[in-house]
N, C-alpha and C positions, 0 to 999 in steps of 0.2 A: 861838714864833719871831717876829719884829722882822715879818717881812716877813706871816705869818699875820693879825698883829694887822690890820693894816697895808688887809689885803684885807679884814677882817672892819668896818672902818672906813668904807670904801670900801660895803659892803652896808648901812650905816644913813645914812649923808650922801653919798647919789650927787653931788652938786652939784659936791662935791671931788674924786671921785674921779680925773678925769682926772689932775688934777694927785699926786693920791696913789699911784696904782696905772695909769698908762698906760689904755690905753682902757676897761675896765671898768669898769662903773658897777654902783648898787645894782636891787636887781628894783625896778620902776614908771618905770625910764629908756627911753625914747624907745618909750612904748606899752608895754610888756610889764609883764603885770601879776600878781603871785602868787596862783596861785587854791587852792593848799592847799600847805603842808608838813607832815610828820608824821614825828616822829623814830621810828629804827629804830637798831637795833644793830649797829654796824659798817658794814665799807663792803663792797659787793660790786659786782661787772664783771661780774655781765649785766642788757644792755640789759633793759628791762621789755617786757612781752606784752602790747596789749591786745587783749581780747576783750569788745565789747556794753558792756556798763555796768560793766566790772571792768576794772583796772590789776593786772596782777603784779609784782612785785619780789623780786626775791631778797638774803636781808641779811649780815651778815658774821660773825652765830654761826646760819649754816646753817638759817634758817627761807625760805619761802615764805611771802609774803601777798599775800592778791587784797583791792586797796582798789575801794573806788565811786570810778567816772570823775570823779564830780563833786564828790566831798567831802573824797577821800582816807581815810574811815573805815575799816576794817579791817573787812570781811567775815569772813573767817576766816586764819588762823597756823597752819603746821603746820611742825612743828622735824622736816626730814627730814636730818640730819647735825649733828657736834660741828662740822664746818670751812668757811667760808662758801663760799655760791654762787657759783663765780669761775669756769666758762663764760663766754665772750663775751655768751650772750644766754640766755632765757627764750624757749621757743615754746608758745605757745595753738592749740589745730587740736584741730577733733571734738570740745569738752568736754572736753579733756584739755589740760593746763600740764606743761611736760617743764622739768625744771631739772639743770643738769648742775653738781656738784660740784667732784671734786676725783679721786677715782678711781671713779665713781660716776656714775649717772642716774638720775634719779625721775619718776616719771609720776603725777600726783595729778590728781582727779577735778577738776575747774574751777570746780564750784559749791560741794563743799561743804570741797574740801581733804584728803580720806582719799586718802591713797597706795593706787593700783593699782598699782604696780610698781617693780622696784629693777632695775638691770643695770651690772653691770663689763664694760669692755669685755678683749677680751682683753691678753693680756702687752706691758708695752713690749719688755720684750727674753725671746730665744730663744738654748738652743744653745751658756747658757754654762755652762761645768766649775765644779764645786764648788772653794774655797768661795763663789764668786759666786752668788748667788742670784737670779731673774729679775725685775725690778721690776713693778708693777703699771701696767694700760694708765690713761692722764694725759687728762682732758679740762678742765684750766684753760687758760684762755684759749680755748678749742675754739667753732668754732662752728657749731653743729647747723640743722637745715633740716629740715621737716616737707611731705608734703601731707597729704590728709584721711584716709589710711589708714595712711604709715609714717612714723616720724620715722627720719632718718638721722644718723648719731652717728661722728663723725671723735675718732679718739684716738691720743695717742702710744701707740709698738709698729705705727706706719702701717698702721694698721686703719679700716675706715667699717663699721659696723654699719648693717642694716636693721631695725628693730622695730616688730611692730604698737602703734601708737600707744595703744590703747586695753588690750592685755592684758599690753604689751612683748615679748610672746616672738619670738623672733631668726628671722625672715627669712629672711637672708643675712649673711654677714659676706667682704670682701674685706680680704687682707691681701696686703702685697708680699713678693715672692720675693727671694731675691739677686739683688743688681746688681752691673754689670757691672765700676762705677765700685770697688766696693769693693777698698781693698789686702789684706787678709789673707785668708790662703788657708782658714782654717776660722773657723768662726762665722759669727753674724746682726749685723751690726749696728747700733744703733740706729737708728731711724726714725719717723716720726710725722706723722700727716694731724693737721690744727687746722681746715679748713673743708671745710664741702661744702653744695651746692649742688643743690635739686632743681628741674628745669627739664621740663617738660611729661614725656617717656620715661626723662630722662638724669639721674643725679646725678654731676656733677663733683665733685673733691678735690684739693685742693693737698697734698702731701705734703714732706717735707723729710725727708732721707737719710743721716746720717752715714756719707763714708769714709774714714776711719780712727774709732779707737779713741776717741778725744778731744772728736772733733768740732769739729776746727779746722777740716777742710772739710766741706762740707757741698752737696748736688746739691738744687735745687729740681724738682718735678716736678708735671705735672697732669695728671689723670687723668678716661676720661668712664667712667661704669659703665651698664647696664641697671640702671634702677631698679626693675624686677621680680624681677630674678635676681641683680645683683651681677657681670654677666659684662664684662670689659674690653671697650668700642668700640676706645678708644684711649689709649696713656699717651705723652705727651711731656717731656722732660727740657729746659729752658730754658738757655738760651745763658750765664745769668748765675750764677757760684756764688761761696758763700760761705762762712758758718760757723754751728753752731748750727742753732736752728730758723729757716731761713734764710726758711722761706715760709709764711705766718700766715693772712693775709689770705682774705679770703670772692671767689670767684669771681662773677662778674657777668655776667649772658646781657644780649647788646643785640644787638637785629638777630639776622644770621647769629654772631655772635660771641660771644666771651668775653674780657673783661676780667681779668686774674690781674695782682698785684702781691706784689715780694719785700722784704724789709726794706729791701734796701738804695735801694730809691724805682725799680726799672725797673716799669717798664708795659708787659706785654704783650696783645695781643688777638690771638686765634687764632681759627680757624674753629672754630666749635662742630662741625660733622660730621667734618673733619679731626682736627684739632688741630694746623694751620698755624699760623705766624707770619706776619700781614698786617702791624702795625705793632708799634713798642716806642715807647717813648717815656720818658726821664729827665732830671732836671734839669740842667745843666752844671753849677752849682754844689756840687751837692745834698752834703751833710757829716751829716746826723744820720738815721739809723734811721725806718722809716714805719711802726707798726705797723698804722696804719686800713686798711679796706681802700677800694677803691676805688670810688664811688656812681654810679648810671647816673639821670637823668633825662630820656626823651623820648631825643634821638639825641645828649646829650652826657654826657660821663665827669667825673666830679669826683674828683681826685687830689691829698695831699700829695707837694710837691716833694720831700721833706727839705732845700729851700735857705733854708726860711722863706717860702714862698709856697707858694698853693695857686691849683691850675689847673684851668681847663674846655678840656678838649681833645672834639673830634669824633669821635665812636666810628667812626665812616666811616672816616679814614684818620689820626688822632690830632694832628691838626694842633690847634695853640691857637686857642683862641676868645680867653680873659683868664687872668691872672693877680692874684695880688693880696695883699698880704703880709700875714703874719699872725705873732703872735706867739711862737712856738714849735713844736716837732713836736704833731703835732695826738693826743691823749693815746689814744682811742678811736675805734672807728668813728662816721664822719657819719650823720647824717638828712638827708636829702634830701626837701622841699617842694616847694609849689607855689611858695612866692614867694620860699623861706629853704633855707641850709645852714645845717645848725646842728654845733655838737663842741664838745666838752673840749679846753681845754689845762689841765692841774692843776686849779687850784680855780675860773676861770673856763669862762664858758659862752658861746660865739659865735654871733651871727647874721649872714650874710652875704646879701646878694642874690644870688638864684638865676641870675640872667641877666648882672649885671655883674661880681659881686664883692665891689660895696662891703658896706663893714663897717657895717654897720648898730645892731649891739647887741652889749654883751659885760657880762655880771654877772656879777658873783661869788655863790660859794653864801651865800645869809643867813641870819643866825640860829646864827653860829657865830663860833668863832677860829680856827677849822682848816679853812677850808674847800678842800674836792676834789669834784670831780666824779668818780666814780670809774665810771662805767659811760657806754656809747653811750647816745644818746637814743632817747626813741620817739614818735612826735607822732601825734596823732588829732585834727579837728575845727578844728586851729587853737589846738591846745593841744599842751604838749611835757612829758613824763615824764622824769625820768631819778632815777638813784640817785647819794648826795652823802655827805658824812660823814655817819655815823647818821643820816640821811634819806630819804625820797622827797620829792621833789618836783615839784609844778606850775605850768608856767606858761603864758601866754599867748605864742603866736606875737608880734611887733612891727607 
């Protein structure tokens, strides 16, 4: 395509690029500097893991590789599925790298890459008559949460599994009961957690709920569990509904609170012990879809509008700090720095000032004609990971 080339142009003669492609420039513009690229196969959307001297990445004919922090050299490759890694993220915790598939999650040893474990989670759908047969539980897009004994595993079929991280065997498993909201008098309807969240006692989930049949509507909900046992604190159903999988995004602890965001760009923060509504907060404008979730740094929330800006609001009472425009719906979830926000729109990569806004840096992926950022970032040291068209790459903070 016209406009691919176009960007890939724009990654060898930064000079032009303003003029070629709007604010992205090539890697080496305004301080950032390429410290390793290494082609890979395909594209995959989970973030990278790192752990000590090793980067994870997950690629898009289904392998796992732990590169060197410093080199990008390939440690070791191991092909744990035919269909790529497309979980939101990759988790490292205890010597163990958790990658979550497609219906499916692997647990492989950290150092040397031999898979300790495989898990389905359970069914997305229950309770239906022959000849409908019940699909399998879904974790693309999903995104998982670990401490240093269980990893926790959100999938469609509104299920969160608990597994020992190191052997996988199942925990606990929480799934939801009928609700209230649903129109038809028999059957389960579909439903599906995509994130969860483990916070000191508590793993929160967002879950999303099909009532009706179609899933033209759709209830957002969020939920606190016992992270020993799987037993309900609390479940709250949000003021805002829609369609589909209406609620995606990764829950965020600040303060006494929690941070949740639904596609269609509201922001709410509830009391973490409750599951109170203290503030919401949405764009006036807002017209496109938000799939990132929302970032917390220190006592302020970084959120896309959907209005084509993105905002620092005060997790205190969600009032604006700045705003500051930006090129598109932002593609993946942020990284949040010390000095940088960073994200994907398509095949560009953003730096933003942490504290005002400004744009600071935006490059296109190089070394390509196709270029996509296709997964979140992950930054260690002043360096930033992410996965790209058949690539990993690294670079220098700005």
């Amino acid at each position: 395509m016209e406009t691919n080339h176009a960007l890939r142009w724009c990654s060898i003669v930064f000079a032009l690029a303003s003029a070629a492609c709007g604010s992205a420039t090539g890697v080496g513009a305004h301080g950032i500097k390429e410290v390793w690229y290494e082609t890979q196969v395909g594209d995959s959307r989970a973030r990278p893991a790192v752990a000590g001297e090793l980067v994870f990445f997950g690629t898009g004919n289904g392998r796992v590789i732990a590169r060197n922090i410093q080199t990008g050299a390939a440690i070791w490759a191991t092909a744990v599925s035919n269909e790529a890694v497309n979980g939101s993220n990759l988790v490292a915790m205890a010597g163990v790298v958790v990658a979550p598939v497609v219906h499916e999650v692997i647990g492989l040893n950290a150092s040397t890459g031999a898979v300790l474990w495989r898990y389905n989670p359970p069914l997305d759908t229950a309770g239906v008559a022959p000849p409908d047969t019940p699909l399998p539980g879904t974790v693309t897009d999903g995104r998982i949460d670990a401490d240093s004994t269980t990893v926790y595993i959100p999938a469609w079929g509104a299920s969160v599994s608990a597994l020992d991280i190191r052997t996988g065997q199942r925990k606990w498993v929480w799934q939801a009961a009928r609700i209230a909201s649903d129109t038809a008098t028999t059957g389960v309807f579909r439903s599906g957690s995509m994130s969860a969240t483990v916070y000191r006692d508590t793993v929160f989930a967002t879950v999303w709920h099909f009532t009706n049949r179609q899933g033209g509507t759709s209830d957002a909900w969020v939920l606190a569990l016992n992270a020993k046992t799987g037993a309900e604190y609390w479940g709250v159903k949000l003021p805002d509904a829609g369609s589909g999988t209406f609620i995606e995004a990764q829950p965020r602890p600040i303060g006494n609170l929690l941070i949740v965001r639904t596609l269609s760009g509201h922001t709410y923060a509830l009391t973490r012990a409750e599951g109170q509504i203290t503030w919401q907060f949405a764009a006036v404008q807002a017209s496109s879809s938000t799939v990132s979730s929302a970032e917390v740094y220190s006592d302020i929330v970084y959120v896309d509008g959907g209005d084509g800006k993105l905002y620092a609001l005060r997790g205190a009472d969600g009032s604006k700090v700045w705003d500051s425009p930006i090129s598109g719906a932002v593609s993946r979830d942020m990284l949040v720095t010390q000095k940088h926000i960073v994200f994907p729109i398509a095949g560009s990569l953003y730096f933003l000032d942490r504290e005002t806004g400004r744009e600071v840096a935006a490059i296109a992926q190089p070394h390509t004609n196709d270029p996509l950022f296709s997964s979140a970032a992950s930054g260690s040291n002043g360096r930033v990971f992410v996965s790209a068209a058949d690539a990993a790459l690294c670079v220098t903070e700005p």
